[in-house]
C-alpha positions as CSV (number, residue, x, y, z in Angstrom):
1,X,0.0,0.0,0.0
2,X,1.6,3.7,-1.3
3,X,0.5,5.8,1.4
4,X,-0.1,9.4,1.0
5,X,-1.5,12.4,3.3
6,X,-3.9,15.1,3.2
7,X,-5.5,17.5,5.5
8,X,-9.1,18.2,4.9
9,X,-9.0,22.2,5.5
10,X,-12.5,24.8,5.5
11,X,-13.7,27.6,7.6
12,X,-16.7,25.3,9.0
13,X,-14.7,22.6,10.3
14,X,-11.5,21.7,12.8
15,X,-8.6,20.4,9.9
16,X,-9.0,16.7,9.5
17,X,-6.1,14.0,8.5
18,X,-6.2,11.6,6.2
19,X,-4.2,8.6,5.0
20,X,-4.7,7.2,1.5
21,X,-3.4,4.8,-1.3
22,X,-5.8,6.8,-4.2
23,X,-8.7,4.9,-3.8
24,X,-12.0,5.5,-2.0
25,X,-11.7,2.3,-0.1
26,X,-8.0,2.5,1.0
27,X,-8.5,7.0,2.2
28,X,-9.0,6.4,6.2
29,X,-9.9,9.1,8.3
30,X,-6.9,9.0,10.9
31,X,-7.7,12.1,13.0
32,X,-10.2,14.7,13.4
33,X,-8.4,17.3,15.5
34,X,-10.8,19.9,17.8
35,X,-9.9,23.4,16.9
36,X,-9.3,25.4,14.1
37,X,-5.8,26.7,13.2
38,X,-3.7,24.2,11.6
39,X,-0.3,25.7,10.2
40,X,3.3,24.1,9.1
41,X,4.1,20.7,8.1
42,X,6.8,18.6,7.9
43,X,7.7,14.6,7.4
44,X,10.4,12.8,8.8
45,X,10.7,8.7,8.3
46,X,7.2,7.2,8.7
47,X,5.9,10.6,10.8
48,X,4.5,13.6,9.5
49,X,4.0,16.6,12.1
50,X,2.2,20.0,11.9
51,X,1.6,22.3,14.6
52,X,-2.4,23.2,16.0
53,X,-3.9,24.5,18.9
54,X,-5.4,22.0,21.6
55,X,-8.2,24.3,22.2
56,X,-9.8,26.9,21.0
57,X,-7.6,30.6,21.2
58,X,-4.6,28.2,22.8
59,X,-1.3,28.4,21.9
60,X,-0.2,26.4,18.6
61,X,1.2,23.3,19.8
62,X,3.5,20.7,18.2
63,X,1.5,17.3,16.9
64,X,3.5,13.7,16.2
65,X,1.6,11.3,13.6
66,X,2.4,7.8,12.1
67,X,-0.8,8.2,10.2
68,X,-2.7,6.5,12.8
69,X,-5.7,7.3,15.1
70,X,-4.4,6.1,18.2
71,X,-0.5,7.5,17.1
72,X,-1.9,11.3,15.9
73,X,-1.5,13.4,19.3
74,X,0.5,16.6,20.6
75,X,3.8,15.8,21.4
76,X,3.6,17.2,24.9
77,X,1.0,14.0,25.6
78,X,4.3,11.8,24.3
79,X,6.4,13.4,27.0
80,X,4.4,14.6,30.2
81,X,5.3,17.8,31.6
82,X,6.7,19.5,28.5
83,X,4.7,22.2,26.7
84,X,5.8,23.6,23.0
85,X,3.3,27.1,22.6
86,X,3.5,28.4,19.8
87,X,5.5,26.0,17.6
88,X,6.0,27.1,14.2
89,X,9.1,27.0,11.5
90,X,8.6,22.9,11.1
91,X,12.2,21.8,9.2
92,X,13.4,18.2,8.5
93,X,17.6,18.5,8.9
94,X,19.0,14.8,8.1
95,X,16.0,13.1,9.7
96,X,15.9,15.3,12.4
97,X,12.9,17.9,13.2
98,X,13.8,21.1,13.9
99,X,11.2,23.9,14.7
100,X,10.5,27.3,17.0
101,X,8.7,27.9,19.9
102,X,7.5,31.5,21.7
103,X,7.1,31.6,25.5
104,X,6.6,34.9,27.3
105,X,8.2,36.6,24.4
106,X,11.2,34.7,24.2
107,X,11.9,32.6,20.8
108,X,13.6,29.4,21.2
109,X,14.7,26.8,18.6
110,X,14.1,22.9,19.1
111,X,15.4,19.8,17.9
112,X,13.5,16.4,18.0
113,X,14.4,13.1,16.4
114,X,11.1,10.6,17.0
115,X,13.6,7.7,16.3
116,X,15.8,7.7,18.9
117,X,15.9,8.2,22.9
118,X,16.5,11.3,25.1
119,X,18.5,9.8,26.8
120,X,20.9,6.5,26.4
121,X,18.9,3.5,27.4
122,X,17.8,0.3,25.9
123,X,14.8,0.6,23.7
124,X,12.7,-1.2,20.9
125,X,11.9,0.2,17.2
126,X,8.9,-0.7,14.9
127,X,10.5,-1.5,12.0
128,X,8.6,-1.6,8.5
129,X,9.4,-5.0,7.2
130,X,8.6,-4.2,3.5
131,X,10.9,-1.3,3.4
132,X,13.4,-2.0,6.5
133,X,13.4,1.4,7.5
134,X,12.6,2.3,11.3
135,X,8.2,3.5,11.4
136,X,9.5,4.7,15.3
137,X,10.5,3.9,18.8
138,X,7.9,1.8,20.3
139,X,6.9,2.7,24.0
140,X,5.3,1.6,26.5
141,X,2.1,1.0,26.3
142,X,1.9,2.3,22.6
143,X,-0.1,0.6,20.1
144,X,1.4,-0.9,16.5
145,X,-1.6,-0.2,14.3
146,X,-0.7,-2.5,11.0
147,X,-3.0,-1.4,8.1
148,X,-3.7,-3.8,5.7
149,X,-1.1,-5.4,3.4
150,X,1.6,-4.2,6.0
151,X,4.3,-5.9,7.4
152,X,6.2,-5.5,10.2
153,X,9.0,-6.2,12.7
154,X,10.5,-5.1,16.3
155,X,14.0,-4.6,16.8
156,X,15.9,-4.6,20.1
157,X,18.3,-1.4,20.1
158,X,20.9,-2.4,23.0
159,X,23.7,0.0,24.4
160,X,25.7,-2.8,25.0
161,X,27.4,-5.1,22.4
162,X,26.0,-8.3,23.8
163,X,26.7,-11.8,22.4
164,X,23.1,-12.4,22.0
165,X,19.4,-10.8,22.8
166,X,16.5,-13.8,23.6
167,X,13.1,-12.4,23.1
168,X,10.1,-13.8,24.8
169,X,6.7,-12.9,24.0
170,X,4.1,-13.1,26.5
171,X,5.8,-15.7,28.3
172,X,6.7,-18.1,25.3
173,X,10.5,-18.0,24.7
174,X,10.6,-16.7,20.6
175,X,14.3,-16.7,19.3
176,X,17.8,-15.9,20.0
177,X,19.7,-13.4,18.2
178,X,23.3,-13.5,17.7
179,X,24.4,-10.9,15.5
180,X,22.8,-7.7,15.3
181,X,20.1,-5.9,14.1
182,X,18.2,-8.1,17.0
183,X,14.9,-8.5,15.6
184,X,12.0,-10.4,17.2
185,X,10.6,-12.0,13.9
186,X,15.1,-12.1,12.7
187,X,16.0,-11.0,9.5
188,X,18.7,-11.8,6.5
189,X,21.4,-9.1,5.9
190,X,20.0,-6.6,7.0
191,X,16.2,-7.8,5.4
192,X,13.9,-8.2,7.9
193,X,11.6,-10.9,8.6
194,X,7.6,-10.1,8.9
195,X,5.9,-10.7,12.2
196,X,3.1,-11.8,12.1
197,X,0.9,-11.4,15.0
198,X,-1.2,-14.1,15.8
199,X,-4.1,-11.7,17.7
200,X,-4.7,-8.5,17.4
201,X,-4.7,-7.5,21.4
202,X,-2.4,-6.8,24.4
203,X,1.8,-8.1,24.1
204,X,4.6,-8.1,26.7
205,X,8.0,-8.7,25.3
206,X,11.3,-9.1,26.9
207,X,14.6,-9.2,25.7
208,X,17.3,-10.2,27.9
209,X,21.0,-9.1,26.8
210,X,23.4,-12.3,27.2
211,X,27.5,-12.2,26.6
212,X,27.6,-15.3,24.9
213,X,25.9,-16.8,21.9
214,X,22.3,-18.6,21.9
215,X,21.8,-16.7,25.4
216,X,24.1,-18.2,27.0
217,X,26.8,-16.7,29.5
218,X,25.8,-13.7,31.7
219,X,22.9,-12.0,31.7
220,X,23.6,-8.6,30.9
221,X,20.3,-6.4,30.7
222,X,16.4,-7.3,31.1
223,X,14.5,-5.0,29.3
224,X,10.3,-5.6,28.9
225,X,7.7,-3.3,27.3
226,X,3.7,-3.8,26.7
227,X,2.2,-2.7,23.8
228,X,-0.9,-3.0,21.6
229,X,-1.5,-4.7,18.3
230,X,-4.5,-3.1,16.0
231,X,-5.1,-4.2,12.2
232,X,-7.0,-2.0,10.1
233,X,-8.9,-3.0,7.2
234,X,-9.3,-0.7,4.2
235,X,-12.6,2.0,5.2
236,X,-13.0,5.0,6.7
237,X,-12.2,4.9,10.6
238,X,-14.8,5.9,13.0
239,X,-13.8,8.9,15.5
240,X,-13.6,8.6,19.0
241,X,-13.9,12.1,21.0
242,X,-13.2,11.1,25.0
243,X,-14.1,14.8,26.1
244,X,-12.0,17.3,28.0
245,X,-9.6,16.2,30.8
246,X,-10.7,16.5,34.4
247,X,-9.3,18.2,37.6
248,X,-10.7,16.5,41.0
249,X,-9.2,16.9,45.0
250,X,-8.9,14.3,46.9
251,X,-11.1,13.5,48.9
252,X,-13.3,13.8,46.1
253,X,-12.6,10.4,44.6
254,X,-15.0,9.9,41.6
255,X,-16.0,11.5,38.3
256,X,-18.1,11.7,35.1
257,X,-16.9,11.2,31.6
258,X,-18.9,11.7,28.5
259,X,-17.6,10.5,25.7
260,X,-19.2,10.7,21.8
261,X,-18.6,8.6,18.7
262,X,-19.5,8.7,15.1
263,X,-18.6,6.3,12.0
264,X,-18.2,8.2,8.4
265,X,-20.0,5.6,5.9
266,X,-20.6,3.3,8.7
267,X,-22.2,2.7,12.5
268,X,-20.5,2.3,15.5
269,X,-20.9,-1.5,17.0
270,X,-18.9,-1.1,20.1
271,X,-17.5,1.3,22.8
272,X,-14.7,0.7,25.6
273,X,-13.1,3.0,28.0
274,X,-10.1,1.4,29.9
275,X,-7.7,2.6,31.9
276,X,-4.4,2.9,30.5
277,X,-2.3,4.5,33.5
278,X,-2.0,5.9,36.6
279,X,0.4,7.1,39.6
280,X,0.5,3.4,40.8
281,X,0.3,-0.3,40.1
282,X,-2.0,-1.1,42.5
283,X,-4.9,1.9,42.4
284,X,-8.2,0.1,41.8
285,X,-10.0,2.3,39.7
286,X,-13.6,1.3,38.7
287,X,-15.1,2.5,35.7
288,X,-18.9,1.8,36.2
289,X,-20.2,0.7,32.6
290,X,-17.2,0.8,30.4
291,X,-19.4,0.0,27.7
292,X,-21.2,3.3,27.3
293,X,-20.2,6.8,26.2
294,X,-20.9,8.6,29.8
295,X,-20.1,6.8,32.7
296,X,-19.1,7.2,36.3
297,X,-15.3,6.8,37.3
298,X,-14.8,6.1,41.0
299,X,-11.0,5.1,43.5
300,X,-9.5,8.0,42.5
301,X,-7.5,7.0,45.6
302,X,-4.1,9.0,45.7
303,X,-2.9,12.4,43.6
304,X,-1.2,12.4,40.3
305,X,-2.3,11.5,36.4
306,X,-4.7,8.8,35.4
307,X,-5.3,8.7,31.5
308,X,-7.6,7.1,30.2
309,X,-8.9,5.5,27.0
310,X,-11.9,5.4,25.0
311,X,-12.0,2.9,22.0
312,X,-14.4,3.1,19.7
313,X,-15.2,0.5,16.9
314,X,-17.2,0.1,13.3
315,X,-19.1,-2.1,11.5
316,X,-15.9,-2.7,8.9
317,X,-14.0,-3.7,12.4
318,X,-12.1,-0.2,12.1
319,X,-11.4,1.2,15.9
320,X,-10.4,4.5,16.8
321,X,-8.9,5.8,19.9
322,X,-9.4,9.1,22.1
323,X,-7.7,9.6,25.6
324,X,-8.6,11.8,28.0
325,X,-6.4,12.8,31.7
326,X,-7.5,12.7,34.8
327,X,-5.4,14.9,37.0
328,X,-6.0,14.5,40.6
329,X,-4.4,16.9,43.5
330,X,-4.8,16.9,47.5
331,X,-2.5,14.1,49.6
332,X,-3.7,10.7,50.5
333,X,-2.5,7.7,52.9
334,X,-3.0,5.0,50.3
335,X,-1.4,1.9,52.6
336,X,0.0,0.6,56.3
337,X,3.1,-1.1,57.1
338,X,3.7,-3.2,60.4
339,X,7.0,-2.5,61.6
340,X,9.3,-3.5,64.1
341,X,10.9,-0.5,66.8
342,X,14.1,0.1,66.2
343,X,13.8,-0.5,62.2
344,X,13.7,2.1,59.6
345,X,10.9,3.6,57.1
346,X,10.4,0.8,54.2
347,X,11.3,-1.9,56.3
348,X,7.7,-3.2,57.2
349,X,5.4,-5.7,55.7
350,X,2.5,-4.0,54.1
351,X,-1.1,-5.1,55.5
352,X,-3.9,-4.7,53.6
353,X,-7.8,-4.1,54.5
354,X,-9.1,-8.0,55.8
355,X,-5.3,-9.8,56.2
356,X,-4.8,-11.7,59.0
357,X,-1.1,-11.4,60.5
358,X,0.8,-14.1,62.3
359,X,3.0,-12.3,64.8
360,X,4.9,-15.7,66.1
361,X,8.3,-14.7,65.1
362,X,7.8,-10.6,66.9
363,X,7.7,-9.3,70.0
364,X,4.0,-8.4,70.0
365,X,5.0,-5.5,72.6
366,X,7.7,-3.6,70.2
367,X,5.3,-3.0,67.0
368,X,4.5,-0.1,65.5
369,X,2.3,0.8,62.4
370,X,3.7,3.2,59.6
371,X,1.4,5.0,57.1
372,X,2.8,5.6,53.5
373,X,1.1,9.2,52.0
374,X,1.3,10.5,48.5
375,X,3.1,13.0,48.5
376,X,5.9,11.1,51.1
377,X,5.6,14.3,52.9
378,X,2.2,16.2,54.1
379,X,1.8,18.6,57.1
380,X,0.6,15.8,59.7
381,X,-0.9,12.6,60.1
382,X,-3.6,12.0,61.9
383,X,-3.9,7.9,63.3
384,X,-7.0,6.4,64.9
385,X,-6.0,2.6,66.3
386,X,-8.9,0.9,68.1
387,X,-10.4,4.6,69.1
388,X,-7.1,5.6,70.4
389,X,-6.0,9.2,68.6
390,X,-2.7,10.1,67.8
391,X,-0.9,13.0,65.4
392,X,2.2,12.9,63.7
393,X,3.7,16.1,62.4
394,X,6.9,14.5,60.6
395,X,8.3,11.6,58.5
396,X,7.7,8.9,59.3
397,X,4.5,8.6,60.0
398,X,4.2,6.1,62.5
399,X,1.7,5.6,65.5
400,X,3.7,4.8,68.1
401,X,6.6,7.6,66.9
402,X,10.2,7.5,66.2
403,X,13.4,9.1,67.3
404,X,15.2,10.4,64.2
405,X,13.5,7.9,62.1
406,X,14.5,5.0,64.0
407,X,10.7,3.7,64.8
408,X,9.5,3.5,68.9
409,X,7.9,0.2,69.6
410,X,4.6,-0.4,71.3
411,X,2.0,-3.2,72.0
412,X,-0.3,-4.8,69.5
413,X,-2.7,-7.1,71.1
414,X,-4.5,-10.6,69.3
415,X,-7.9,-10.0,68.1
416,X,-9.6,-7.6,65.5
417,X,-8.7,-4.3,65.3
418,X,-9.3,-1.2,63.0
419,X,-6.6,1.7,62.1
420,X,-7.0,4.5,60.2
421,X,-5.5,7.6,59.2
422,X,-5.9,11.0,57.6
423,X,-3.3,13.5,56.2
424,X,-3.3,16.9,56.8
425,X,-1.4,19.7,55.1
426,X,-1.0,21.8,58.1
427,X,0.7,20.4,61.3
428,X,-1.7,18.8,64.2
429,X,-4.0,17.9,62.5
430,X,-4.7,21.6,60.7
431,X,-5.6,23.0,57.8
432,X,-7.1,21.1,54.8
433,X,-8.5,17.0,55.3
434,X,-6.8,14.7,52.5
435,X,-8.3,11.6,51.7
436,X,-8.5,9.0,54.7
437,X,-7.2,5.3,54.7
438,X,-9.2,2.8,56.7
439,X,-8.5,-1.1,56.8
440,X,-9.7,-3.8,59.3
441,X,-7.5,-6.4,60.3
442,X,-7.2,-9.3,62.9
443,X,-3.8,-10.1,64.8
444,X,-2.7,-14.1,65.6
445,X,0.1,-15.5,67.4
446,X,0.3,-18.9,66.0
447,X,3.6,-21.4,65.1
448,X,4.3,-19.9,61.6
449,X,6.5,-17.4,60.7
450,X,5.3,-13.8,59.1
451,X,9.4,-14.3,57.7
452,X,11.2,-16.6,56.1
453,X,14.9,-16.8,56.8
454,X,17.3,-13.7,56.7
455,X,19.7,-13.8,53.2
456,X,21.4,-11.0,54.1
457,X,24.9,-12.6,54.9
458,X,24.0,-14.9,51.7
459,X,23.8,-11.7,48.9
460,X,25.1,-8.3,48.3
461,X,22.7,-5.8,46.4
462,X,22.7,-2.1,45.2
463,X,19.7,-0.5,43.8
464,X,20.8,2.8,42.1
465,X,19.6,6.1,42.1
466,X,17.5,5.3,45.2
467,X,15.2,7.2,45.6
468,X,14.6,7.3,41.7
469,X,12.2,9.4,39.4
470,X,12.5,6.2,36.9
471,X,14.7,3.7,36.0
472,X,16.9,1.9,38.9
473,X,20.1,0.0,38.2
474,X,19.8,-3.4,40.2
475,X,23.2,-5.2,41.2
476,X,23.2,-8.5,42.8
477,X,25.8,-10.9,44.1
478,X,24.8,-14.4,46.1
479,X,27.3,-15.5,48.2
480,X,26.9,-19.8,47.2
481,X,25.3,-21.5,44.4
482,X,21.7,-22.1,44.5
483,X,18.3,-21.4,42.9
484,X,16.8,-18.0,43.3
485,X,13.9,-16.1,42.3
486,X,14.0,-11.8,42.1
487,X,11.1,-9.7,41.7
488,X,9.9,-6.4,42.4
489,X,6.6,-5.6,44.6
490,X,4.3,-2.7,45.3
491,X,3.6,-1.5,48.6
492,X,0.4,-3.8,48.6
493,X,2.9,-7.2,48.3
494,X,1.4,-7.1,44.3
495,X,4.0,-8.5,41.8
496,X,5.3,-5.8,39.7
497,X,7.8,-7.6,37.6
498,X,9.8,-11.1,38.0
499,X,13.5,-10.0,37.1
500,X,14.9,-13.4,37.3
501,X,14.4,-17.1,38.1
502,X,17.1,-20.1,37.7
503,X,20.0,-21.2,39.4
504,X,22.7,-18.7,40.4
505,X,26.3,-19.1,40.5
506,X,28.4,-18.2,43.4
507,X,29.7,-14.6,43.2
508,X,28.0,-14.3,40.0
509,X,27.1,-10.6,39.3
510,X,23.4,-10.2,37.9
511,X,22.5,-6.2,36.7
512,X,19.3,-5.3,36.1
513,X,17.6,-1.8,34.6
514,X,13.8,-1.8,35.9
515,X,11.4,1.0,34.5
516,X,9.1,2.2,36.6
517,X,7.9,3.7,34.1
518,X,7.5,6.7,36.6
519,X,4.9,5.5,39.4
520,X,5.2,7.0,42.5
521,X,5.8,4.6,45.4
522,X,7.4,2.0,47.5
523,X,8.6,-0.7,46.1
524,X,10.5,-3.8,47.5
525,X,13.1,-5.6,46.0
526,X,12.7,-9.4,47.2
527,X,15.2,-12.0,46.5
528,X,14.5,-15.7,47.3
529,X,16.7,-18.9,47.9
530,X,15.9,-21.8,49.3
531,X,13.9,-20.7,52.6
532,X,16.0,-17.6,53.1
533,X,14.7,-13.9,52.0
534,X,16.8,-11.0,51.2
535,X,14.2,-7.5,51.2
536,X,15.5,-4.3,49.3
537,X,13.5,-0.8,49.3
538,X,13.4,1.0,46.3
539,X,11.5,4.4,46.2
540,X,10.2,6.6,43.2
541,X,9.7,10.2,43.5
């Protein structure tokens, strides 16, 4: 399929993209964008940009397309937190996008290349297998829309020179890769092969660096990304407007969307809204009919960004995508630790609302309970345990207290009990009420252990930065031969990611890059062998 462009331009209407191969059935609407406006073009490798307003009388801003609805958006969406007003002067310098903004009156100059990183790390590229030339980095959590006729491929870009990349695809082990370019589907010279995905739907890929051949010698670098597959048959795509973003405070913990659809030549047969991500792993958002156009959103239960999806779909089995942000301010306690006085912040178990806990290996008279609070800092904390009050002004927030952050110990008794507690962004309890965390729970002091053996004198381990904004570089070193399993948890005790499982060689170094992908939290590193546990905090900011 020979692809072209055109923008679909009148005083009536918003502009309107459009991909097309010359004929009526192969000319796909890709994106209707909201305001009027649209100025500057310029194409670079399988993108094209221009620059429009998000709303009407707003600043022109700086839009990214493959020619695809769900890949046609501003390129302030691609990187949160970045704005581009006034973009304008749209160049293409040796594949690399040039262009101008104004901000406050100053005029700055900008250079972007949609192929590469901002910063050195390992990443995957869509590659179009029918061409071999790169269609763009692939992200997480993107979506690979492959018209009809298309081919394709994903490439592994490493910044090492490993001996070999294995690739596994949703679990199943795919290929190993010896000589570079590292391609999931391989290639000959340089040609590469066509994946061909089985299902259109949801992936998770991993490709693990090795310094031998076939995957064999050390592993190197672990690197896993989720992403969508969507095919797209030749017919006009139906448009998919998810509304303007909303702005709640906690403790307000619910909204409204309403959404609207339409199908050019066609009718729509199917609408979804899902829930593509938020501040952390473990928020338990409930959208109340995801099936319909308005619906209610409630669990809104910590501050940050929550963006959202909506999906719509035709009668030629042609969906289009609109997303819509959530932004959510105010401070929250979103989870409760059990600690042990004279431990430190992040060394707790997590207990959650209904869990029973087994104190036979504690001294039930030298607990303590910690509360974790988005933002990790707030103006107090306000405990209630069993009816008994208690305010805590500074970090950590624990009921029994600290000194200097080394946690006081006091008595928890067997039996049910209830704690909650409410943040504050003044001190004592003052000023404005965030949103309060409440969970039942019922102690026991039985024969088994809450805690498995200590591995501490068995393994070394670095996590680095800690705290992080992102990515953390994971070193490990056991201390004897053996089997062992590494993952990463939430603050809830939810798997986040298994980083490794197999046997383990004695003074063997094992490195590890996890992505965050930038959600706030606590997180614990747990390492496993045999019946002994090694327990590693890792905190993103």
């Amino acid at each position: 399929m020979i692809s072209w462009l055109f923008f679909n331009i009148s005083l009536f209407e918003p502009p309107i993209l459009f991909r097309t191969d010359a004929t009526p059935s192969g000319t796909i609407l890709v994106k209707k964008t909201d305001t009027y406006g649209f100025r500057d073009i310029a194409t670079l490798s399988d993108y094209v940009f221009f620059s429009n307003p998000l709303e009407t009388d707003g600043d022109y801003q700086l839009w990214q397309s493959d020619l695809t609805p769900p890949n046609t958006k501003p390129v302030k969406d691609i990187f949160p937190g970045t704005d581009f007003p006034n973009t304008g002067n749209l160049v293409n310098l040796s594949n690399v996008l040039y262009f101008t903004t104004i901000e406050s009156g100053v005029k700055k100059l900008w250079k972007y290349n949609p192929n590469v990183p901002l910063i050195p790390t390992p990443y995957f590229s869509v590659v179009n297998a029918q061409t071999d030339q790169d269609r763009g980095i692939l992200r997480e959590n993107d979506t690979i829309v492959k018209y009809q006729q298309e081919t394709i491929n994903i490439r592994y870009n490493p910044i090492n020179n490993p001996g070999s990349v294995k690739f596994t695809l949703n679990g199943s082990f795919v290929r190993n890769e010896n000589d570079p370019p590292f391609a999931l589907a391989g290639d000959e010279n340089g040609n590469y092969n066509a994946w061909l995905p089985s299902n259109q739907g949801y992936y998770t890929l991993l490709a693990q660096e090795y310094s031998g051949n076939n995957g064999t010698g050390t592993l190197l670098e672990s690197t896993t990304i989720h992403f969508f597959v969507q095919a797209i048959n030749y017919g006009q795509s139906p448009v998919a407007n998810a509304g303007g973003d909303k702005t709640i405070t906690l403790p307000t913990t619910s909204t409204t969307f309403s959404g609207s659809a339409s199908a050019p030549g066609g009718s729509i047969t199917s609408t979804l809204w899902t829930l593509v991500s938020s501040p952390l792993f473990d928020i338990l958002v409930v959208i109340a009919n995801p099936n319909a156009l308005s619906t209610s959103v409630s669990g809104f239960t910590v501050p940050g960004r929550y963006e959202f999806r909506l999906a719509v779909t035709n009668n030629f089995g042609i969906t289009a995508y609109d997303d819509l942000v959530v932004h959510v301010s105010g401070q929250a306690v979103y989870g409760f630790t059990i600690v042990e006085g004279g431990s430190t912040s992040g060394t707790g178990i997590p207990i959650i609302n209904g869990a029973t806990i087994n104190l036979a290996s504690y001294d039930p008279e030298n607990l303590n309970f910690e509360a974790i609070t988005v933002p990790g800092t707030v103006g107090s904390v306000r405990f209630n345990y069993d009816g008994v009050i208690r305010t805590e002004n500074q970090p950590p927030y624990a009921f029994y207290g600290d000194n200097n952050g080394i946690f006081n110990g006091g008595p928890i008794t067997n039996g049910n009990h209830t704690l909650s507690a409410t943040p504050y962004t003044g001190s004592n309890a003052s000023g404005t009420a965030g949103l309060t965390k409440t969970i039942s729970f019922t102690v026991i002091n039985g024969a088994s252990s809450l805690r498995t053996g200590n591995l501490s004198s068995y393994v070394t381990a670095s996590c680095y930065p800690n705290p992080s904004s992102d990515n953390v570089t994971i070193t490990l070193s056991m201390k004897e031969n053996g089997y062992s399993v590494i993952h990463i948890y939430d603050s809830q005790g939810n798997e986040v990611e298994k980083l490794y499982e197999g046997e383990v060689e004695k003074d063997r170094e094992l490195n590890f890059k996890w992505n965050s992908n930038n959600k706030q939290g606590l997180y614990l590193l747990k390492v496993k062998s045999g019946n002994k546990e090694y327990i590693e905090k890792i905190i993103i900011n």
